[in-house]
C-alpha positions as CSV (number, residue, x, y, z in Angstrom):
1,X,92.5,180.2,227.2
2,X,89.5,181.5,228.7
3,X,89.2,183.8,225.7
4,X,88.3,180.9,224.0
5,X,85.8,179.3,226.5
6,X,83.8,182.7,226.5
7,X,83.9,182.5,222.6
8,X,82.5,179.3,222.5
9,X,79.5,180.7,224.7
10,X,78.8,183.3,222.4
11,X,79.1,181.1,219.6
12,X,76.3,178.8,220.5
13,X,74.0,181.7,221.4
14,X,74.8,182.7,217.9
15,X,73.7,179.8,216.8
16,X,70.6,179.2,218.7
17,X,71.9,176.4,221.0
18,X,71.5,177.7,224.3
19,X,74.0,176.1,226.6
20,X,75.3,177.0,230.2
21,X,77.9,179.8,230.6
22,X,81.5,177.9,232.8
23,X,81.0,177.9,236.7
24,X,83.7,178.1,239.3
25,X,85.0,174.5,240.1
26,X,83.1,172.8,242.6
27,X,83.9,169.9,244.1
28,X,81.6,166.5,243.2
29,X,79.5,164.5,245.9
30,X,80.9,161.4,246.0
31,X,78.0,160.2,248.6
32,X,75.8,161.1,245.7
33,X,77.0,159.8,242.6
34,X,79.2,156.7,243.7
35,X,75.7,155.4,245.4
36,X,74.6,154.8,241.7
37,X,75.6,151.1,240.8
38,X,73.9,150.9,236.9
39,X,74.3,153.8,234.6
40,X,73.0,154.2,231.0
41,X,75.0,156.0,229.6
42,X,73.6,158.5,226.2
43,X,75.9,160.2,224.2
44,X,75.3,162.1,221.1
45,X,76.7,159.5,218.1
46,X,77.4,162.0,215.7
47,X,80.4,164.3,215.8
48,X,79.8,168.2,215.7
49,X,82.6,170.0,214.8
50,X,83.0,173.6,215.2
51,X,85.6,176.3,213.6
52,X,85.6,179.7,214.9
53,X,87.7,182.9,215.5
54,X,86.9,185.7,217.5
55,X,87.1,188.3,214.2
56,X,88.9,191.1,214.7
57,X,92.7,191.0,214.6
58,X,95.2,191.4,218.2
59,X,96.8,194.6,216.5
60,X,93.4,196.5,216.3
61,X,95.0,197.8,220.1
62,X,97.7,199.2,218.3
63,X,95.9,200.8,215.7
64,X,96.7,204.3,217.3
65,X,100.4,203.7,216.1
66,X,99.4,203.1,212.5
67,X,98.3,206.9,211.9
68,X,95.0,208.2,211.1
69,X,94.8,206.0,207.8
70,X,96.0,202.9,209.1
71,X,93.2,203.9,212.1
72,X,90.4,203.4,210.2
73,X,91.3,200.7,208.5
74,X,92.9,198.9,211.4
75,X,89.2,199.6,213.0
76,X,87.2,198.6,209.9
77,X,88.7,195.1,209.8
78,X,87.7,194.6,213.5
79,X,84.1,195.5,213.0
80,X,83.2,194.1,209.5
81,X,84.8,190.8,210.8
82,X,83.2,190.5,213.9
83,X,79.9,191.1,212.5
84,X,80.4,188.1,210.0
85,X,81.2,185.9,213.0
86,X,78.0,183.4,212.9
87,X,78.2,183.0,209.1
88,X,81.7,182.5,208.8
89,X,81.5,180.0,211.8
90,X,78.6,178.0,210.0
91,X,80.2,178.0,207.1
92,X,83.7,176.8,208.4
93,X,82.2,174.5,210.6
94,X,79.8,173.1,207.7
95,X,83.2,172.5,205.9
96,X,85.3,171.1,208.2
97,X,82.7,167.9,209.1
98,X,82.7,167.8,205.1
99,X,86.4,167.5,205.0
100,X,86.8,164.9,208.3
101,X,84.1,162.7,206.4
102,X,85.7,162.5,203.0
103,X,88.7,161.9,204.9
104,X,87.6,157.7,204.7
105,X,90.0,157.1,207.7
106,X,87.5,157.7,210.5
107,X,85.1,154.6,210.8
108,X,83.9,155.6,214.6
109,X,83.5,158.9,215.3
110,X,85.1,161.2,218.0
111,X,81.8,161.1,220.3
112,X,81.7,157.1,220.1
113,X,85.3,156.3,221.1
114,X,84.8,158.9,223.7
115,X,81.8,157.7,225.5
116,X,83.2,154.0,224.9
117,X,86.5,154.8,226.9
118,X,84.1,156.7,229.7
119,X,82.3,153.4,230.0
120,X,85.3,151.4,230.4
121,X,86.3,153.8,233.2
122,X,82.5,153.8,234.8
123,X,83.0,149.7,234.1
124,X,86.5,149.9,236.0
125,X,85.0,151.7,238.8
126,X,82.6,148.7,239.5
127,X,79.5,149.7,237.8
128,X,77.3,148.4,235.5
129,X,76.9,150.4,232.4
130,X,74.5,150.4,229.2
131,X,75.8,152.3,226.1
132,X,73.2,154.4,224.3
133,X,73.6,156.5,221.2
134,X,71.3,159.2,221.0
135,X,70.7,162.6,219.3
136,X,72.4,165.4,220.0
137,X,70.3,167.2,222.8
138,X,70.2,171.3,222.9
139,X,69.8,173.4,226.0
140,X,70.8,174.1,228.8
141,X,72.9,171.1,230.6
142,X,70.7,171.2,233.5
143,X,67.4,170.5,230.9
144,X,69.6,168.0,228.8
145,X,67.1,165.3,227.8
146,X,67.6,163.2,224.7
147,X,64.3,162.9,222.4
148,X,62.1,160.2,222.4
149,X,64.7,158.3,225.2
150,X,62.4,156.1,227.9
151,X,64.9,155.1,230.7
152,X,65.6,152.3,231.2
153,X,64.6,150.5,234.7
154,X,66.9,150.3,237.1
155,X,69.3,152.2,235.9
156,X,70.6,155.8,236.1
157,X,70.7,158.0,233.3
158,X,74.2,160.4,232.6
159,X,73.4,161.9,229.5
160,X,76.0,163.2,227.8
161,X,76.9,166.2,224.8
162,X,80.1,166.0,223.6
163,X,81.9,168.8,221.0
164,X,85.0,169.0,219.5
165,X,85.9,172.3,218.1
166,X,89.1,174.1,216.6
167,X,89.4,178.4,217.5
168,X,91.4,181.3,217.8
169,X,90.9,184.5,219.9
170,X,90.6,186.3,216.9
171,X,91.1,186.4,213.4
172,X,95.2,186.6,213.6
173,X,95.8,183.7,216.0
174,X,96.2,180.4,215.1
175,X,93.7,177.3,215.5
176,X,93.8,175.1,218.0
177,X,91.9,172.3,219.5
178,X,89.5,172.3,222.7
179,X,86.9,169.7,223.3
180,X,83.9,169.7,226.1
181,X,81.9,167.5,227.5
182,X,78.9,168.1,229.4
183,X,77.0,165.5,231.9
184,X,73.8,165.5,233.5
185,X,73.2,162.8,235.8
186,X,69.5,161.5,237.0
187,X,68.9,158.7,239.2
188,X,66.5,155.6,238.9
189,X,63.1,157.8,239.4
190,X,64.9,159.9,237.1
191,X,65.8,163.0,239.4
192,X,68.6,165.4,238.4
193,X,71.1,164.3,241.2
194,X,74.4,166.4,239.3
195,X,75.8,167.9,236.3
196,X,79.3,168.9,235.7
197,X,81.2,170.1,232.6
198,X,84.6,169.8,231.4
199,X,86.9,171.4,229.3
200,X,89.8,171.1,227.5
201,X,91.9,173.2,225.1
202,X,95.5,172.1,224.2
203,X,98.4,173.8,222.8
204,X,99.0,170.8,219.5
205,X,98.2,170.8,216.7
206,X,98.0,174.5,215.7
207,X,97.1,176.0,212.5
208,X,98.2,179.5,211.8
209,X,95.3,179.8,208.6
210,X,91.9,178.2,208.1
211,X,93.0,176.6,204.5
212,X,96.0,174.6,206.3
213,X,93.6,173.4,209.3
214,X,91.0,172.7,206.4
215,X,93.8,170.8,204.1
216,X,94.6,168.6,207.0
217,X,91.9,167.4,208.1
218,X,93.1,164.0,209.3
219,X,96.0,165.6,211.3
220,X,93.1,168.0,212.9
221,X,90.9,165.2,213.9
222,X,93.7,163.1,215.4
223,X,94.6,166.3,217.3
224,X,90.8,166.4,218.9
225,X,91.2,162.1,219.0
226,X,93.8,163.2,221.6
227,X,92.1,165.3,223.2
228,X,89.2,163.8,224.2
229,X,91.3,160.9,225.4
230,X,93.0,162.7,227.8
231,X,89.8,163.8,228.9
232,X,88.3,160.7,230.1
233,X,89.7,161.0,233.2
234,X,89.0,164.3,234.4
235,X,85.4,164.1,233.2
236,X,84.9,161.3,235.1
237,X,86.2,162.3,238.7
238,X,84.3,166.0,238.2
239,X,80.8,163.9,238.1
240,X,82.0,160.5,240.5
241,X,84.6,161.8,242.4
242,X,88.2,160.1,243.0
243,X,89.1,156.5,242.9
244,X,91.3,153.9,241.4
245,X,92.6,153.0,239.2
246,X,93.5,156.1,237.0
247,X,92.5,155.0,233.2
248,X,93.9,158.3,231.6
249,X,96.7,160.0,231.8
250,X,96.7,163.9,233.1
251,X,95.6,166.5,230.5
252,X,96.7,169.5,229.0
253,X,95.4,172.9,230.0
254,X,91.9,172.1,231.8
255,X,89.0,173.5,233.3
256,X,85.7,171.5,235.3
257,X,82.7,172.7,236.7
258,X,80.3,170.9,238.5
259,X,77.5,171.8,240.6
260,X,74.7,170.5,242.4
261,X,71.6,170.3,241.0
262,X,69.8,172.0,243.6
263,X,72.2,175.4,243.0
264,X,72.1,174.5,239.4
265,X,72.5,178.0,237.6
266,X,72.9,178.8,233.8
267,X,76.5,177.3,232.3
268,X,78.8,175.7,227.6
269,X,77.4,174.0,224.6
């Protein structure tokens, strides 16, 4: 589903959150990042949930088949609903974090569990780890810096923005889940020593309309619950490397990138 990762991108340019466009997987530095023995770990505490389609429909390539009339109209659809892509995203998105809240079922959100079970890995591997909710940071992951944070002594500092989001390729697929998380990593002098990003879009559960993804909230957020839990794992051996034991099970479809922060070039909100 790269289609999805690139829309993403384009999304969050949209929206004036600059973030880092997906690298080619590169392999972590174990030397680097296993040397660091106390992590604080920030996380953004509130969940940000995003709904978006890539407008347009998948038959606008047939649209030559349709005749002259079914042409333009074909071609009209594609352009008028691409060009309402950032409103209609806000306004889903706004929406949907309306709907999961009401929901009164969620008492810790999605970003909380996640960077709890990614401390109980870090905590597994040996380290010591302070948990630190934060606020959301913007920019690009290499700049990722959460406001008004003083480090603490002694310890690293992995900050951390984490999204869940539902999307379609365009406006005639169906919605599905896919969650990132992006890490930046600084050591005790609070030097960028890494950053790394990993995604993750599955196949379950998919909604064929925005009403019926809407309606079931619950079921939609479980569906990102999953997700994000299957992505403990893999986010952690992208920044640290490979060791044992395993906390998560594998994932669905996924994608890492990581890359030293010497080489660091633009990547994902």
């Amino acid at each position: 589903m790269k289609t999805l990762v690139s829309l993403f991108v384009a999304v969050a340019f949209l929206a004036g959150c600059a973030t880092n466009a997906p690298q080619a997987a590169l392999q972590p530095r174990p030397d680097t990042t296993r040397s660091l023995a106390k992590i604080e770990l920030l996380y953004n505490e509130e969940d940000q949930f995003t709904v978006v389609d890539g407008g347009g429909s998948a038959i606008a390539g047939f649209a030559g088949l349709l005749g002259p009339v079914g042409t333009l109209v074909a071609l009209g659809f594609e352009v008028g609903s691409r060009a309402t892509l950032a409103g209609r995203t806000e306004r889903r998105s706004k929406e949907f974090m309306a709907a999961v809240k009401n929901d009164g079922t969620a008492a810790t959100s999605l970003s909380r569990q996640f960077a709890e079970q990614f401390a109980a890995r870090l905590r597994e591997s040996g380290r010591e780890v302070k948990l630190t909710p934060a606020f959301r940071v913007n920019g690009p992951v290499a700049e990722m810096q959460a406001l008004g944070h003083r480090p603490t002594p002694g310890y690293s500092t992995l900050t951390m923005r984490i999204t869940a989001a539902y999307g379609a390729p365009d406006a005639t697929s169906s919605f599905k889940p896919f969650v990132a998380v992006e890490q930046l990593l600084r050591d005790e002098q609070q030097s960028v020593v890494y950053q790394a990003t990993h995604t993750a879009d599955l196949e379950e559960p998919a909604y064929f309309m925005y009403d019926g993804l809407l309606q079931d909230a619950r079921g939609a957020r479980e569906g990102l619950r999953q997700g994000f839990a299957q992505a403990v794992q893999p986010a952690y051996s992208v920044m640290f490397g490979q060791d044992e034991p395993h906390l998560a099970g594998g994932a669905g479809p996924t994608r890492t990138a990581g890359l030293d922060a010497a080489s660091a070039q633009s990547e994902v909100k």
